[in-house]
C-alpha positions in Angstrom: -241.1 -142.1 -63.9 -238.0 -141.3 -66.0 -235.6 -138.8 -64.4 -235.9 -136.1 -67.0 -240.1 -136.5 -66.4 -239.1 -136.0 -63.1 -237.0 -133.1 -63.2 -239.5 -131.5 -65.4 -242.8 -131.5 -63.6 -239.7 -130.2 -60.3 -239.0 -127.4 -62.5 -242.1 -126.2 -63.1 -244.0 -126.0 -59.6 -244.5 -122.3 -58.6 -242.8 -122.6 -55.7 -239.1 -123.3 -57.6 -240.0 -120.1 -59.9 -240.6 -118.1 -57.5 -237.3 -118.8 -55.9 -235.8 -118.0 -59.0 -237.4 -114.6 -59.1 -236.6 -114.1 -55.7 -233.0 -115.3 -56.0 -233.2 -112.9 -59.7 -234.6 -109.7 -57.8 -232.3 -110.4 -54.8 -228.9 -109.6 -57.1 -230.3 -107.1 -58.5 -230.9 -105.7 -55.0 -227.8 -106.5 -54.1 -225.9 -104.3 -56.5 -228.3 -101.4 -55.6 -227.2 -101.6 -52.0 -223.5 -101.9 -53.0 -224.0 -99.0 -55.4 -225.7 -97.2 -52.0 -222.9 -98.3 -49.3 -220.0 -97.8 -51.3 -221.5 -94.2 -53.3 -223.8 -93.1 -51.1 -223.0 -93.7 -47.7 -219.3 -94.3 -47.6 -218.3 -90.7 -48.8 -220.1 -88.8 -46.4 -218.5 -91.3 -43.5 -215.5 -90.8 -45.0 -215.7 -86.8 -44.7 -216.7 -86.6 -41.5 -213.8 -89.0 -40.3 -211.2 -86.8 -42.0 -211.5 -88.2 -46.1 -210.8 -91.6 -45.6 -211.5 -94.1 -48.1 -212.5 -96.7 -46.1 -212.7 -99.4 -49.2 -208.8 -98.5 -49.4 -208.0 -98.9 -45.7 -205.9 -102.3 -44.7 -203.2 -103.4 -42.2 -200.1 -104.3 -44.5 -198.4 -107.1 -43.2 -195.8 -107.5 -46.0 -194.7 -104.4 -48.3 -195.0 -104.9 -51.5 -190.5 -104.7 -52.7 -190.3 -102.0 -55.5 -187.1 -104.0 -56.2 -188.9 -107.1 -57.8 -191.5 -107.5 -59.9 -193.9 -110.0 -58.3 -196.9 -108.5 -56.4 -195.7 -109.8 -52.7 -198.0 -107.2 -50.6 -199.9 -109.1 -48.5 -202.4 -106.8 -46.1 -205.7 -107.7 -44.3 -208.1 -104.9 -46.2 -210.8 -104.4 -43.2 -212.0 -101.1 -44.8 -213.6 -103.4 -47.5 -214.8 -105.6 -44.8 -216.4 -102.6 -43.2 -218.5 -102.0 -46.5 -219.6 -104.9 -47.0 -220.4 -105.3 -42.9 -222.8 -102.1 -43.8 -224.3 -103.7 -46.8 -225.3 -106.8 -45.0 -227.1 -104.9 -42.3 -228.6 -103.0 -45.0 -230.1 -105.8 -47.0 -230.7 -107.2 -43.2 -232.7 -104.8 -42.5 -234.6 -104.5 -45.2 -235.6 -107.7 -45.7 -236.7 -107.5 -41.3 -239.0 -104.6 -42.8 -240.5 -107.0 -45.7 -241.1 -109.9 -43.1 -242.3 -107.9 -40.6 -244.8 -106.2 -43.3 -245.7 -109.7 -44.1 -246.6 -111.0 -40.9 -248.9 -107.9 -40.0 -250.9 -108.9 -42.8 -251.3 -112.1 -42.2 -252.2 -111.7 -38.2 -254.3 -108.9 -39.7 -256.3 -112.2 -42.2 -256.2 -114.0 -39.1 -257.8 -111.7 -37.0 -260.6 -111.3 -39.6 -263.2 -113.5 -38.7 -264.7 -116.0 -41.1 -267.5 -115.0 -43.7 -270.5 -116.5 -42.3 -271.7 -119.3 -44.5 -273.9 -118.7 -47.5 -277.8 -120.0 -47.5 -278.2 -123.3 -48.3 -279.5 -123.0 -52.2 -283.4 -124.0 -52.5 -281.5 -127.6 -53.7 -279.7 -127.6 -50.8 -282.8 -126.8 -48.3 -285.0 -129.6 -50.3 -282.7 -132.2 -50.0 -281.8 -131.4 -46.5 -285.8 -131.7 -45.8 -285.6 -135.0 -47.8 -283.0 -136.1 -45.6 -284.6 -135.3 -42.3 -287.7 -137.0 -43.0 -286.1 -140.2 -44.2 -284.6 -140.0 -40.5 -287.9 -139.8 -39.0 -289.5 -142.0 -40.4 -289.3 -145.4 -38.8 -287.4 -148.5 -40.1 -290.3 -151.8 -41.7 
């Protein structure tokens, strides 16, 4: 099998494209939780702590020199850690809620009991009779 046969019948199991539409939909949901954190739920922290910015706050370890013209600031910018801290355990717990919903439905399957099995068709039953009395009778 030639590699490029190879890759080919890869690509195109269902399980790779779904990973694609999961990896798809997942940065897609990732810029709707940014969009939430840094819009949404940052401002309202923000006002209750006095109208920090908290995407602005950082420990500067080296002023910037107005004197020259290369950018020499160099600061540790935590307040953008801290939003994207909250945005983790937002998509964290979100995706907790969609394994969790998946795993009550499938102990909920397993806890189903199996369908009892159909009647044998009339084909079925006759050869099944067949059967038995080819058993019974006794070998010449």
């Amino acid at each position: 099998m030639s590699l490029i046969s190879e890759f080919r019948e890869f690509a195109v199991k269902g399980n790779v494209v779904d990973l694609a539409v999961g990896v798809i939909i997942g940065a897609a949901f990732n810029g709707i939780v940014k969009s939430l954190v840094d819009q949404v739920v940052m401002p309202p922290i923000g006002l209750i702590t006095g109208g920090i910015d908290f995407s602005k706050l950082e420990w500067v370890l080296r002023p910037e020199n107005p004197a020259t013209e290369a950018v020499e600031k160099v600061a540790i910018q935590y307040g953008a850690f801290l939003n994207t801290v909250i945005q983790f355990l937002i998509v964290a717990w979100v995706v907790f809620l969609v394994v969790r919903g998946i795993n009550s439905l499938r102990r909920q399957q397993a806890a189903q009991p199996d369908p009892a099995p159909a009647a044998p068709t009339p084909t079925e039953a006759l050869l099944t009779e067949i059967r038995d009395e080819l058993k019974a009778r006794p070998n010449p």
